[in-house]
N, C-alpha and C positions, 0 to 999 in steps of 0.2 A: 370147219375150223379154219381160221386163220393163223398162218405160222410168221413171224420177222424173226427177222436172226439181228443182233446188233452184237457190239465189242462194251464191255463198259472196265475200266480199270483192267483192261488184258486181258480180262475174262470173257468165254463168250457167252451169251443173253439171247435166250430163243423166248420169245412171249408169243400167248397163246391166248387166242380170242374165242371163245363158242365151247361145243361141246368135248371133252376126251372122253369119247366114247367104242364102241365096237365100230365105227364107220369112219372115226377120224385116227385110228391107233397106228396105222399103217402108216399114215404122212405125219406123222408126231414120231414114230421109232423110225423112219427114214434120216428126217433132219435133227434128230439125238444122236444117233447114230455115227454120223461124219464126227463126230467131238469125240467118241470113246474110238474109233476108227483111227483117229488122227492122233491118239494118246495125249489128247489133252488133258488137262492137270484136274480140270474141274468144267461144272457146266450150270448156269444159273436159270432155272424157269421160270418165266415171270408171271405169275397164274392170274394177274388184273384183270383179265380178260374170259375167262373159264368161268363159267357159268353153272357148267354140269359136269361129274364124273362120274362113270361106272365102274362095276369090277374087272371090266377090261381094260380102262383106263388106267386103274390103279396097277393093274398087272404088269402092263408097261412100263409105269412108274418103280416099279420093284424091280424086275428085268435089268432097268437101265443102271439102275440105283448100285445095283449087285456090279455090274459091268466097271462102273465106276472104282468103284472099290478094289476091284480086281487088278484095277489097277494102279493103285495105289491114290485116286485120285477123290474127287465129291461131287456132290450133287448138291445143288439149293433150291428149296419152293418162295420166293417172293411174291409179296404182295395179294395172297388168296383172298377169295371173296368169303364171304360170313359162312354159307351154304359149303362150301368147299373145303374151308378151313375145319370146321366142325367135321365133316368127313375124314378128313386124311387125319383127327386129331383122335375119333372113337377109334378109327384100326391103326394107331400108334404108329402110325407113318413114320412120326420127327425121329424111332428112335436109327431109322437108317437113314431119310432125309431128311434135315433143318429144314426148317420154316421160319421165314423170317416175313413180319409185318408191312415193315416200307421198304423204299428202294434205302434209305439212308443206315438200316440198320446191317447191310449189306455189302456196302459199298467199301468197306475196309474190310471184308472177311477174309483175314489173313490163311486158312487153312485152306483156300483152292489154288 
């Protein structure tokens, strides 16, 4: 898995290229982690690149999500692939993270 961290609109935008799986979950909740770490407000993934998830991917995904929450902040899925989307959409992912389509419908989301 490849990780980039970028800024977009104050926010920060970790995108993720290849698998979140049992072998990349470690370096995925390493670099999630400095944002819930640093009480940041909110955290954007940009899943364009994610190819494949597992149940240990998702786990992480829930873990962080929860984290977020705690404090008082959010989590965004951007950009999923068909394969992926359809995934996090059968086990009702959106109702603890949003998923949003493109980077543009995003890019004002006033609630992080």
């Amino acid at each position: 898995m490849i990780i980039k961290e970028r800024n977009m609109n104050g926010l920060p935008v970790v995108s993720l290229s290849g698998k979140l799986d049992i072998f990349s979950k470690n370096a995925f909740k390493e670099t999630a982690e400095k944002y819930t770490d640093s009480n940041s407000q909110g955290l954007i993934l940009d899943f364009q690149g994610v190819t494949f998830l597992d149940s240990v991917g998702l786990g992480a995904l829930v873990v962080l999500a929860k984290k977020f929450l705690k404090l008082k902040g959010r989590m965004i899925i951007v950009n999923p692939q068909d394969p992926v989307k359809t995934l996090l959409s059968e086990m009702h992912m959106e109702k603890i993270i949003p998923m949003y389509t493109t980077d543009s419908q995003f890019s004002t989301f006033s609630e992080l």
